[in-house]
TORNUMI-127999 format. One line per field, with one value per residue (C-alpha): x, y, z; residue in one letter; chain. Coordinates in Angstrom, 2 decimals, padded with zeros to 5 digits. Example, Ala and Ser with C-alpha at 12.3 -4.5 7.8 and 13.67 -1.06 7.14 Angstrom:
<sites>
east	[012.30|013.67]
north	[-004.50|-001.06]
up	[007.80|007.14]
r	[A|S]
c	[A|A]
</sites>
This chain:
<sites>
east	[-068.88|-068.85|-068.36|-065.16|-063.80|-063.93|-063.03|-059.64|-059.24|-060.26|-057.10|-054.65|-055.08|-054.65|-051.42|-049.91|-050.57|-048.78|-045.61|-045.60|-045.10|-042.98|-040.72|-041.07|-039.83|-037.07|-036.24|-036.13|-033.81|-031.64|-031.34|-030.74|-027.63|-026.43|-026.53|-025.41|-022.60|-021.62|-021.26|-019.64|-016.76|-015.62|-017.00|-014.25|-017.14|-017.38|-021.28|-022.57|-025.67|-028.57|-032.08|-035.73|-037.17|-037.24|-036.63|-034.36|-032.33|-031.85|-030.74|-028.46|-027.27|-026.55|-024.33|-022.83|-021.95|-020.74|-018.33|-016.86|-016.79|-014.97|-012.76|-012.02|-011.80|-009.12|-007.34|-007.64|-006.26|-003.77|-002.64|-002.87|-000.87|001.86|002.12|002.41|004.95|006.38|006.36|008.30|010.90|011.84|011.70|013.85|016.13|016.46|017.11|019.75|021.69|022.15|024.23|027.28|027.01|027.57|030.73|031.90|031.76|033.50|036.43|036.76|036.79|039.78|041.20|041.08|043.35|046.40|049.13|048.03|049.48|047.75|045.88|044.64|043.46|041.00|040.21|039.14|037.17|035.23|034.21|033.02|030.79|029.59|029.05|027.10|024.65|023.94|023.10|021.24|019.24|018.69|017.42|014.87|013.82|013.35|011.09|008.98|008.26|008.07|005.29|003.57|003.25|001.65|-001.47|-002.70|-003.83|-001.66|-002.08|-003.37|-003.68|-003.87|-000.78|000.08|001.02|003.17|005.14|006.07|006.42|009.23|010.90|011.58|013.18|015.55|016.86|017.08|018.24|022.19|021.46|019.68|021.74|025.13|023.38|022.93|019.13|017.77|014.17|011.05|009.09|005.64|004.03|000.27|000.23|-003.09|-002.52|-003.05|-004.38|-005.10|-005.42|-002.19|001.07|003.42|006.86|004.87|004.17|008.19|009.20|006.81|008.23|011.89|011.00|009.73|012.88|014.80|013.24|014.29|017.61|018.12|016.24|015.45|016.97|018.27|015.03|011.94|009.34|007.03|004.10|001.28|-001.47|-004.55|-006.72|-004.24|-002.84|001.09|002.69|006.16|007.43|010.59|011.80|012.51|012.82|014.25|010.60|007.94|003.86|004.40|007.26|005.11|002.06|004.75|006.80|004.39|004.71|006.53|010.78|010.30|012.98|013.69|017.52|018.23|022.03|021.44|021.95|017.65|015.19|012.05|010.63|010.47|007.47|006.02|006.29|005.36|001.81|001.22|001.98|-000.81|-003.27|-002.92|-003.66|-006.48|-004.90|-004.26|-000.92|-000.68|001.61|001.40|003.54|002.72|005.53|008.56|007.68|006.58|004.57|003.30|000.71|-000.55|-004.09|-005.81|-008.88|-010.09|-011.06|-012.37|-008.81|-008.97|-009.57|-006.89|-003.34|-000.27|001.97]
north	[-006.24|-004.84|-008.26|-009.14|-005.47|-006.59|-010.06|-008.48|-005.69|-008.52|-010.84|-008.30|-006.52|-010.44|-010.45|-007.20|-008.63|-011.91|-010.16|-007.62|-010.49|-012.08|-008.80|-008.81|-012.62|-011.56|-008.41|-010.37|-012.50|-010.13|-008.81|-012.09|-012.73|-009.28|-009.52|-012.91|-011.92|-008.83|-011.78|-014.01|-011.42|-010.49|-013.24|-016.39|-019.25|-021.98|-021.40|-020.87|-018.46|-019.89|-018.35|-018.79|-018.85|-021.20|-019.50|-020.84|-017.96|-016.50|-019.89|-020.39|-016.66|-018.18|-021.06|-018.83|-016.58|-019.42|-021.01|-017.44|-017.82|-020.66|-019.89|-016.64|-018.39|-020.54|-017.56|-016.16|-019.14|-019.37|-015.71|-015.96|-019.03|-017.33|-014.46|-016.55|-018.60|-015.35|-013.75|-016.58|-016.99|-013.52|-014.12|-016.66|-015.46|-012.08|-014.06|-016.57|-013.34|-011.73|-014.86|-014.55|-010.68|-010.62|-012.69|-010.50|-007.55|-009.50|-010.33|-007.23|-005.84|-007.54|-006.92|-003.12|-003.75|-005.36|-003.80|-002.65|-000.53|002.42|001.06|-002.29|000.38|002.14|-001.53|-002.50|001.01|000.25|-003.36|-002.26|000.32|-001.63|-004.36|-001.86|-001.03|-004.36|-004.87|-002.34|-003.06|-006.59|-005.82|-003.23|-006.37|-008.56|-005.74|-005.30|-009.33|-009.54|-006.75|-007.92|-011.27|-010.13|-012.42|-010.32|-006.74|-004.10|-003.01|000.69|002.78|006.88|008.89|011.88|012.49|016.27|014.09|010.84|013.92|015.80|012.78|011.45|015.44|015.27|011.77|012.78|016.28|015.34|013.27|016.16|019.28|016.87|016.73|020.51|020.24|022.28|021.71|024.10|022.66|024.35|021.89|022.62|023.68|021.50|018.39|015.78|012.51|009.33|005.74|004.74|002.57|004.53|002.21|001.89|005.62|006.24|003.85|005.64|009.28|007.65|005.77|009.67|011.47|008.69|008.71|013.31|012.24|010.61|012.45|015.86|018.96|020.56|021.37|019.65|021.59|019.78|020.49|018.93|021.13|021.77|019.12|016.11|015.68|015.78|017.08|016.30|018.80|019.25|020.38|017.60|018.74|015.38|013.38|013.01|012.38|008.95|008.21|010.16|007.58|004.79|005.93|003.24|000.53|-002.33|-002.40|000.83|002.94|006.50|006.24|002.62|003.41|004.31|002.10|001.62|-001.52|001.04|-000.86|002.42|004.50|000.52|-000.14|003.12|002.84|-000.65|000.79|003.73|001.20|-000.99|002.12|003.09|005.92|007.35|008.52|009.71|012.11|015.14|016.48|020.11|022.99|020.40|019.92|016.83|016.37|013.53|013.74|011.69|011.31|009.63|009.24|010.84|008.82|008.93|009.19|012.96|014.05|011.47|012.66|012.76|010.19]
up	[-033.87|-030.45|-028.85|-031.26|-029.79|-026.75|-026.96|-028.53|-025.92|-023.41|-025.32|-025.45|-021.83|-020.74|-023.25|-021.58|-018.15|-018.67|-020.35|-017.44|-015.08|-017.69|-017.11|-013.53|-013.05|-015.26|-013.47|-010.06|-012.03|-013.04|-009.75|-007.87|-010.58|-010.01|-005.97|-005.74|-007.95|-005.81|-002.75|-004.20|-005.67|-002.12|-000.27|000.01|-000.55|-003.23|-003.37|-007.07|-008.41|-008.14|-008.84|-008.11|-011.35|-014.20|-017.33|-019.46|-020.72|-017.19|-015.62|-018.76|-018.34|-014.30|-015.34|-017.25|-014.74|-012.47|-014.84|-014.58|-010.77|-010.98|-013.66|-010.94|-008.15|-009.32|-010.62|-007.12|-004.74|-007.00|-006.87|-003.08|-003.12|-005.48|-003.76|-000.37|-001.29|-002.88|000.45|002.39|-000.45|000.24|003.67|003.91|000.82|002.71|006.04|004.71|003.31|006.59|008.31|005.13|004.96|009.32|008.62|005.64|007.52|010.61|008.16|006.79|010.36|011.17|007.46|008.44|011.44|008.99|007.74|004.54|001.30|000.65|-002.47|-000.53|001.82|-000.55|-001.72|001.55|002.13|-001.22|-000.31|003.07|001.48|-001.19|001.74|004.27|001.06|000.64|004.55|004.41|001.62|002.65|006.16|004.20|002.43|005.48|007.31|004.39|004.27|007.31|007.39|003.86|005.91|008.58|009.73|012.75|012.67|014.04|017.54|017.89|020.21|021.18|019.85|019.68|016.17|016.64|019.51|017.19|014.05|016.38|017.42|013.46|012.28|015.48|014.60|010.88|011.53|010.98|008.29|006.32|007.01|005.85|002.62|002.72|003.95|006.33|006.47|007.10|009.66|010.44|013.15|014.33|018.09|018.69|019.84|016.99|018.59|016.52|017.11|015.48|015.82|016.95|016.05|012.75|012.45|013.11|010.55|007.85|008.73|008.56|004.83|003.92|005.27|003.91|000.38|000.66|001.43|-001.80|-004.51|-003.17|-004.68|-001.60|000.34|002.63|003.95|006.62|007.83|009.95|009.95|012.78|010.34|011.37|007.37|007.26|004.23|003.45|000.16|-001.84|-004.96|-007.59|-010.97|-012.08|-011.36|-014.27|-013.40|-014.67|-012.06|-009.62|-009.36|-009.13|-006.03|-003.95|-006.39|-004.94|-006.28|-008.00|-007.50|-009.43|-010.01|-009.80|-009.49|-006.66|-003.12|-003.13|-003.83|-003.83|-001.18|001.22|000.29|-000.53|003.04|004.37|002.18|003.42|007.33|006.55|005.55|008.29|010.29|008.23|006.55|003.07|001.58|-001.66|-003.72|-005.78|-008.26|-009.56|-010.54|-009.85|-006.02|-004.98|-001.82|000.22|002.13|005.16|006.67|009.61|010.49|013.73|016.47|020.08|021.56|020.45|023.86|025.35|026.99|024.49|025.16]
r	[X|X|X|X|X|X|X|X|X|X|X|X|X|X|X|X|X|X|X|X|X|X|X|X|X|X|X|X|X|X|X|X|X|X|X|X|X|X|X|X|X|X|X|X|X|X|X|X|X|X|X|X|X|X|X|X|X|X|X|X|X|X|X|X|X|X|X|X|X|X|X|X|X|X|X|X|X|X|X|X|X|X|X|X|X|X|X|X|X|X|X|X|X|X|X|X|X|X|X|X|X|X|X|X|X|X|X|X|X|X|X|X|X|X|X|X|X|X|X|X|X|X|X|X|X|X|X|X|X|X|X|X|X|X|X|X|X|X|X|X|X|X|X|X|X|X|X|X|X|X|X|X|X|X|X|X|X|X|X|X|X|X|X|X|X|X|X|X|X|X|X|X|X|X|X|X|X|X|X|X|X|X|X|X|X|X|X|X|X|X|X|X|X|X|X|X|X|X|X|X|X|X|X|X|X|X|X|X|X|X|X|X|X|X|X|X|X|X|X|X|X|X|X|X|X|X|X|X|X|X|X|X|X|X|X|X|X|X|X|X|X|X|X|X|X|X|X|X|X|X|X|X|X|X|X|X|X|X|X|X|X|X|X|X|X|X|X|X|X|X|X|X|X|X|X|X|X|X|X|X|X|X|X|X|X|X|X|X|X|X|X|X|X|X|X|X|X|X|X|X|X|X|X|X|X]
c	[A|A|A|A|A|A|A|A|A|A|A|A|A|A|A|A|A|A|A|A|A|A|A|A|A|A|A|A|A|A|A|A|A|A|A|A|A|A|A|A|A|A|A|A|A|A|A|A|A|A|A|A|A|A|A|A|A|A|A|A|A|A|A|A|A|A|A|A|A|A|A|A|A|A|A|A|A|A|A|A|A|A|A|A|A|A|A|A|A|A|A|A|A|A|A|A|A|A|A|A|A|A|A|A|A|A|A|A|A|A|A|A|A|A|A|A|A|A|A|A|A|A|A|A|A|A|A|A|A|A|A|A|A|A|A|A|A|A|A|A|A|A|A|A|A|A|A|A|A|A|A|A|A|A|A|A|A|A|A|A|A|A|A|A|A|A|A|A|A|A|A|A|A|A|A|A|A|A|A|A|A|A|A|A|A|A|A|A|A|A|A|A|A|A|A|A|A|A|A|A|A|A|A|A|A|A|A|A|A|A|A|A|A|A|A|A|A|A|A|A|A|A|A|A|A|A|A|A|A|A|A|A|A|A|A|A|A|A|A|A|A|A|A|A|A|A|A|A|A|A|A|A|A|A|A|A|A|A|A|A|A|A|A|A|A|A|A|A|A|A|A|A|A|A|A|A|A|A|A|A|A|A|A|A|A|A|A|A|A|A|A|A|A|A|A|A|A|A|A|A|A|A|A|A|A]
</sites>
């Protein structure tokens, strides 16, 4: 009786030792699909999953996964290729419309300097208007192609962020106080020093200034504080949270009656992450604020420029 004991113990011991590395092939399985998976998701290679072991539900559950990878890789080259050929029809759409718009504004140049009734006169006032809005809004869609389609990454180097900061408010100072703005400025007296663009940097500041113009209620408080982060705030009672986590979406625009193609806080995101920076915006009590960040480098200790 003893010996059938053990001859059973002896049977099953053997039993949980061959599941156990059953298990453990399966596990290493498992974790070969998973990493290869992982690589191939943000790696841009046509190599498929393959595993070591021989098991027929885990190399079944593999070609599995790669008819998914190429099913997603498809997907993906042709997304890139859309939104290439997306890129240069803008391009070249925004490009072709500045040549007839130059010439419309040359004629209506000379129109201005003809003898004229007083009605033709406030014709020719309203077309030039009408005209400058659309120049305007055309060259703000050739910059932001021309910055989506960007191949190389963008020069940085040490800038002194209070300097660049001062610069923007002085050039927008008219601009704001004729739409009864006066802004609160509160400006850290440390130096702020980051690796940055600094034409890019301007053009960000100007797209935030710009976008206070339009929709705030009367105010703009800015502040760039000892940590480096720059907050932009004003009151607008008119926003929603919804339209809120939008503002960066590409065309979105709060009032489209308004003389915008919501391509300004778009382009000024875009700028921020080329310099390896965050922007976001927060909406609490009817004030909306952006804020900036950069990340601190060695160029802390380098001279302003």
């Amino acid at each position: 009786m003893e010996m059938w004991l053990w001859a059973f113990i002896g049977i099953m011991a053997m039993i949980i030792i061959a599941l156990s590395v059953k298990i453990r092939i399966l596990q290493k399985a498992a974790k070969e699909i998973e990493t290869a998976f992982a690589d191939r998701l943000i790696t841009d290679t046509n190599t498929l999953i393959d595993i070591s072991t021989s098991d027929p539900y885990m190399r079944s559950l593999a070609n599995t996964v790669n008819i998914q990878l190429r099913k997603l890789r498809a997907e993906r080259h042709r997304f890139r290729q859309g939104d290439a050929e997306l890129k240069n029809a803008v391009t070249n759409i925004s490009h072709d419309l500045r040549t007839p718009l130059t010439a419309i504004c040359g004629y209506l140049d000379l129109l201005e300097a003809e003898d004229k009734s007083e009605r033709a006169a406030r014709y020719v006032m309203a077309i030039q208007n009408r005209t400058e809005a659309l120049k305007q809004l055309t060259e703000e869609l050739f910059r932001y192609s021309i910055i989506m389609s960007a191949h190389e990454p963008m020069q940085l180097a040490p800038v002194c962020v209070n300097h660049v900061l001062e610069e923007s408010l002085v050039s927008f100072y008219a601009a704001l106080t004729k739409c009864g703005i006066t802004p609160q400025i509160e400006l850290a007296e440390k130096k702020i020093i980051r690796a940055l663009n600094r034409t890019a940097l301007l053009r960000v500041f100007g797209n935030i200034l710009n976008n206070a113009i339009k929709y705030s209620d009367g105010d703009l408080k800015v502040e760039l504080l000892k940590t480096g982060e720059i907050i932009f705030s004003n009151t607008a009672q008119n926003l929603n949270d919804i339209q809120v986590g939008k503002l960066f979406d590409r065309f979105f625009s709060v009032e489209t009656a308004r003389n915008a193609t919501g391509l300004g806080l778009s382009i000024s995101k875009t700028l921020v992450e080329q310099m390896h920076g965050i922007i976001t915006a927060k909406y609490h009590d009817g004030i909306l604020s952006i804020c900036l960040d950069f990340p601190e480098t060695d160029g802390d200790v380098c001279q302003c420029d």
